[in-house]
C-alpha positions in Angstrom: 21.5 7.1 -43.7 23.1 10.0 -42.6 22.5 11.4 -38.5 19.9 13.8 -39.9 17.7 11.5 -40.6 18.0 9.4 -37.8 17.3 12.6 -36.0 14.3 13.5 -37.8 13.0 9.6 -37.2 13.9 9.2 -33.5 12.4 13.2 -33.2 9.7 11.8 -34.2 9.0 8.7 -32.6 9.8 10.5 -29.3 7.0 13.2 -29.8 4.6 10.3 -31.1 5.2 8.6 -27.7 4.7 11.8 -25.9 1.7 12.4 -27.5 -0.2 9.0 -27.0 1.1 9.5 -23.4 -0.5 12.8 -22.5 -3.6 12.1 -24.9 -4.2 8.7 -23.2 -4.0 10.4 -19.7 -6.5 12.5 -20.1 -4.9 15.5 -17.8 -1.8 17.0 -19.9 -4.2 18.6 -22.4 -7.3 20.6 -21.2 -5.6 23.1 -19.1 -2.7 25.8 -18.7 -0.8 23.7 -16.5 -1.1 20.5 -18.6 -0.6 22.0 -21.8 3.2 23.9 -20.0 4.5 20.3 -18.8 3.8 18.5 -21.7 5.4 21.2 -24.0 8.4 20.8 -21.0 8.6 17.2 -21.4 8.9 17.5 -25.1 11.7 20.0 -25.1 13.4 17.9 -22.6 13.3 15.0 -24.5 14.1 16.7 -28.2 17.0 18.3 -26.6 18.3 15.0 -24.9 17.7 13.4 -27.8 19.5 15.6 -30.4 22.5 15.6 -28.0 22.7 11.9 -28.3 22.4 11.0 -31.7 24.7 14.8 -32.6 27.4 12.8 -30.5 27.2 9.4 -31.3 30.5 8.0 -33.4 29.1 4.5 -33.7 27.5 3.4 -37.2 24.3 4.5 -38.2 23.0 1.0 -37.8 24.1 0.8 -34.0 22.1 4.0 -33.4 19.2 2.8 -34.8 19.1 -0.7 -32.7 19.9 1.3 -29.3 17.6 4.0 -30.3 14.8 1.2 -30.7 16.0 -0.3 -26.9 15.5 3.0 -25.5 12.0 3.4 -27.3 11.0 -0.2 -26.1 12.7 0.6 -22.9 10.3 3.7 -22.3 7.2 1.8 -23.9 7.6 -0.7 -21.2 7.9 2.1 -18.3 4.8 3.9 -19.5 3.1 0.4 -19.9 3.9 -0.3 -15.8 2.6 2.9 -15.2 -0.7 3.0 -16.8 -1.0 -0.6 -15.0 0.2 0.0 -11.7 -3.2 -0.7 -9.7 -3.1 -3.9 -11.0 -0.1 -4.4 -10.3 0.0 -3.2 -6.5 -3.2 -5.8 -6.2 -1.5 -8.4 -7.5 1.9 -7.2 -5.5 -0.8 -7.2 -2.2 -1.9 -10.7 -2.8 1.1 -12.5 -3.1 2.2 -10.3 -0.2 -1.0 -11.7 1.7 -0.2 -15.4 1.1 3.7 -15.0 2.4 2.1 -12.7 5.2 -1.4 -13.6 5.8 -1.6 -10.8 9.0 -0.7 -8.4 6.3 -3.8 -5.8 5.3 -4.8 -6.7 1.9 -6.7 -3.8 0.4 -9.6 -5.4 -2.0 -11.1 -1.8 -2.5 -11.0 2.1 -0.7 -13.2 0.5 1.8 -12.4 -3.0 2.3 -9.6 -4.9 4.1 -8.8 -8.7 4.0 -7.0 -10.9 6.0 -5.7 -14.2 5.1 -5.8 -17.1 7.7 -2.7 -18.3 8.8 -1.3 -22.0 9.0 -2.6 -22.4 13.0 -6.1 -21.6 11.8 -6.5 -18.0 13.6 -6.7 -14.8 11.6 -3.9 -12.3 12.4 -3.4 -8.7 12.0 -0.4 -6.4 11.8 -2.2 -3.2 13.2 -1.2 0.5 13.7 -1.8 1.3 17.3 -0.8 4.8 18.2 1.5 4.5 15.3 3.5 1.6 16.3 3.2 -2.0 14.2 1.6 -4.4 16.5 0.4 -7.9 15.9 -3.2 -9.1 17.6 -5.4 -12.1 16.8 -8.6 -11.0 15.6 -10.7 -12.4 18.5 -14.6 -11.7 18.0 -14.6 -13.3 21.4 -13.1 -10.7 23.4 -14.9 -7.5 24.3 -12.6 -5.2 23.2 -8.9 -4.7 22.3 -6.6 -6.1 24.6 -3.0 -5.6 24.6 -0.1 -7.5 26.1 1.8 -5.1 28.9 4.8 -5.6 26.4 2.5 -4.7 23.1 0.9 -1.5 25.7 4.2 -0.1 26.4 5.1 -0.4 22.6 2.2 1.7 21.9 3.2 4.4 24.3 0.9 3.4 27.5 2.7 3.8 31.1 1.8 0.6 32.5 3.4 1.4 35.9 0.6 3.5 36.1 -2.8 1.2 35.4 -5.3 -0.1 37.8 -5.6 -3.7 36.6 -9.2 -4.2 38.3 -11.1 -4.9 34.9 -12.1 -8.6 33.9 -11.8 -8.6 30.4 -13.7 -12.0 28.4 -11.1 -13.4 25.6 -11.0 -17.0 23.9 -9.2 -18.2 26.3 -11.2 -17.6 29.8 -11.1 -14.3 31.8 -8.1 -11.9 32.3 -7.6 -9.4 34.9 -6.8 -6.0 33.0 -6.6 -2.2 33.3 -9.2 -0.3 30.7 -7.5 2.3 28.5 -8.3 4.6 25.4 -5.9 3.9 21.9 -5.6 7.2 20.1 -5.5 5.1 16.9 -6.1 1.4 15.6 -5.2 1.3 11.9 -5.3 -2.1 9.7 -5.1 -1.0 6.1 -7.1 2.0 5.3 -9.3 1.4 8.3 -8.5 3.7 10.8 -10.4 4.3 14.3 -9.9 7.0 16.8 -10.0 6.9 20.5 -10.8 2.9 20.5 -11.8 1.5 23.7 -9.0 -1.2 25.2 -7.6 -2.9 28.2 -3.8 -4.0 29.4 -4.0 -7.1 30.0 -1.9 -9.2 32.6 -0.2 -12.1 31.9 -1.1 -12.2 28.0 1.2 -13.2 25.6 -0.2 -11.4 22.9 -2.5 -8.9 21.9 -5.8 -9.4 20.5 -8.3 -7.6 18.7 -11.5 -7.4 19.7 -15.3 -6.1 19.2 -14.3 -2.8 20.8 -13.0 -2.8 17.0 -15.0 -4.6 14.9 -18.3 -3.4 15.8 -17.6 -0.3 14.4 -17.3 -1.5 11.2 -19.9 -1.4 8.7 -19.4 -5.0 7.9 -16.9 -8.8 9.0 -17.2 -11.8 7.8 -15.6 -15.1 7.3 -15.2 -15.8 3.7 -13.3 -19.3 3.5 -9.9 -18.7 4.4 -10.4 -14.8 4.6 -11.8 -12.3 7.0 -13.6 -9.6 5.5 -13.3 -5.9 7.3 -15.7 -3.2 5.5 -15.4 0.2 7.0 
């Protein structure tokens, strides 16, 4: 078998993968644009591949098994690809049991957090852009944060009046009331979320200042359930 006809075979497998590809997508054919980068990708690949196999000095036999690798090689990509939702859910759910105050997206609308060994449902939130962890407390009023956790998220604490009472799990809490530019867990995001400093806490917790603007929580056996 001379390199000819290798070329001709791998030629076209390649364009037979192509094909499937941009067929199975649904977007390369149809329009201008798709129609230009498939016809791009093809060249591409006809010219990489002619400059392999033009070049190779190995048997005809060795060309054909590495030529096969590649093809699996690139089957296997595409495969991930077309699969790579499932894939981030599953990636998120493992994630979730390691982490259980990790966001676990279940849908474009709905966040779940996984309870943690002590019992308590945990959240790694975006507030004002900066990662902070907080109990999900349905007992508090609103979002409190610790004065460490407050001037993490950008708050001058030097500057508060710390004449609120603030109700948490735990009893009452003298606190100053402030406004968060943003609380984010997952795809969840809240503007201008009503919030206290609180003294003397050790952590920050998340509160109904929060929750009650979504559309839906719940308790779900060893998940909490946040529907925007």
């Amino acid at each position: 078998m001379n390199r000819v006809i290798i070329l001709v075979i791998a030629l076209i497998a390649i364009t037979g993968l192509v094909v499937w590809v941009a067929s199975g997508s649904g977007r390369a054919f149809g329009t201008d644009q798709g129609s230009a980068s498939f016809a791009y990708s093809v060249t591409m690949l006809v010219l990489l591949t002619s400059s392999l196999i033009l070049g190779w000095r190995g048997s005809a036999s060795e060309a054909l098994r590495s030529a096969f690798v590649w093809i699996a090689i690139g089957f296997g990509l595409v495969l991930i690809y077309s699969y790579r939702t499932e894939f981030n859910m599953v990636w998120q759910r493992v994630a979730g049991e390691v982490n259980p105050a990790m966001p676990v997206q279940r849908s474009s609308a709905e966040v779940v957090l996984r309870k943690a060994d002590d019992g308590h449902f945990y959240a790694d939130a975006e507030i004002n852009g900066t990662s902070i962890r907080a109990l999900a407390d349905t007992g508090a009023s609103m979002v409190v944060l610790s004065e460490a956790d407050a001037e993490r998220a950008g708050i001058n604490v030097g500057e508060l009046n710390f004449t609120l009472v603030v109700s948490t799990a735990n009893g009452q809490a003298s606190a100053a009331e402030v406004t968060l530019d943003e609380v984010r867990i997952g795809s969840i995001v809240r503007q201008n979320v009503r919030a206290a400093v609180s003294r003397g806490l050790s952590g920050s917790l998340l509160g109904m200042s929060f929750f009650e603007t979504l559309s839906k929580f719940s308790m779900e056996s060893d998940e909490l359930v946040l529907k925007d």
